[in-house]
N, C-alpha and C positions, 0 to 999 in steps of 0.2 A: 658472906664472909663469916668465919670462925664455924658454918657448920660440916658437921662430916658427912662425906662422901665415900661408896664404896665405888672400885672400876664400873660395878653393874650399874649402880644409881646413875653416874654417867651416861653409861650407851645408852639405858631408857630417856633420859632428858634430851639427849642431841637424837634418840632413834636411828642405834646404829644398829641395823642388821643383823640378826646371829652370825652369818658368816664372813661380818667384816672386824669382828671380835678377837680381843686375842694380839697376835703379833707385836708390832712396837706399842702396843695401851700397855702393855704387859711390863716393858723396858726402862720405863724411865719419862720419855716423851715422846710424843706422838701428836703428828701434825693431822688435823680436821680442819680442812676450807680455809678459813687464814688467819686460824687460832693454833696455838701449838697447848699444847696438856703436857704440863711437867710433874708426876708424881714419885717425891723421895722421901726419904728415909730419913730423919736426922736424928742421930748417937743411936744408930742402930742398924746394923746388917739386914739387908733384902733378905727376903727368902732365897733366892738363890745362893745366899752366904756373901756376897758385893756388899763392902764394907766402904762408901766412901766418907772422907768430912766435911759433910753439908753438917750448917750449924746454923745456929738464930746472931746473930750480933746486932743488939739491941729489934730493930726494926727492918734489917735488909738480912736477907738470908742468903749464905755462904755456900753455894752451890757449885757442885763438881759434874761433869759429864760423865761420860761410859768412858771405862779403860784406855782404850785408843782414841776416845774423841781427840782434835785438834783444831787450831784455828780456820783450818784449810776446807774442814768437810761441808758442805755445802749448808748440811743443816743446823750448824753451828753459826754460819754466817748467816742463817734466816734468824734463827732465836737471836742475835744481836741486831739486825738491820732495823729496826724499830718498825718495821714492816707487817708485821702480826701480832697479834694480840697473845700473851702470854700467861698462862690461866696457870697459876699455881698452887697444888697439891701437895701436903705433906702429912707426914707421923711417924710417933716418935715408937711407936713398936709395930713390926711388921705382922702382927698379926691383928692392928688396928685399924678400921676404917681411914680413911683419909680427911684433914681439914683443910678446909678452903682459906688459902690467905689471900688470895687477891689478885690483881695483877700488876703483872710483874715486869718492871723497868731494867733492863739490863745496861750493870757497868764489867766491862770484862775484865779480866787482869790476864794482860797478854804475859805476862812473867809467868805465874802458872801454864805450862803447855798441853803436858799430857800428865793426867785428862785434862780438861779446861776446866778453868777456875771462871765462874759470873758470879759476881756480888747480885742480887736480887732487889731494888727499894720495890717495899708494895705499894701498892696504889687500891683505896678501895673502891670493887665494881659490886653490882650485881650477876650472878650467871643470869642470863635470860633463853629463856629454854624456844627453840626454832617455833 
């Protein structure tokens, strides 16, 4: 916890393939075996210019899905079902490696829709690398 990661530091420690590289690691989240990897942005636009308000509040973090997320889509309901481990990635400029804050307890807020609204509490783990 607290150190940084970039997406590559990643695929070397889980040993993802070059040609499994890319796609949703790239997005936001992306589900590995039956951990999901949330990497966001807070007070500050993706590189693709994706401006959402993920925020710190105090010690749970304010996290929004993709534009069209909703409660409905399948992988929104895995990141809530407490069924996977939820490894969370952030920073605070996108042209910054990534910090590890921990994982991640999901409380939803079904009043936020679209996109969805998950409060975050961390929980501190270790990564332990396969």
């Amino acid at each position: 916890m607290g150190q940084t990661y970039s997406r590559h530091d990643i695929y070397e420690i889980l040993r993802i393939p070059e040609n499994r590289r890319g796609g949703d690691w790239l997005n936001g989240y992306h589900r590995h075996g039956s951990d999901y990897y949330i990497f966001c942005n807070v007070g500050t636009p993706g590189r693709t210019g994706d401006d959402y308000d993920n925020c710190w509040h105090g010690d749970r973090l304010i996290w929004y899905g993709k534009h069209r997320s909703n409660f409905e889509q399948q992988t929104v309901k895995n990141l809530i079902s407490g069924h996977y481990r939820i490894l969370i990635f952030w920073r605070e400029s996108n042209k910054n490696d990534f910090i590890f804050a921990g994982l991640g307890s999901s409380e939803p807020d079904f009043e936020t829709r679209n996109p969805v609204r998950i409060d975050w509490s961390i929980k501190p783990i270790d990564i332990v690398t396969p």
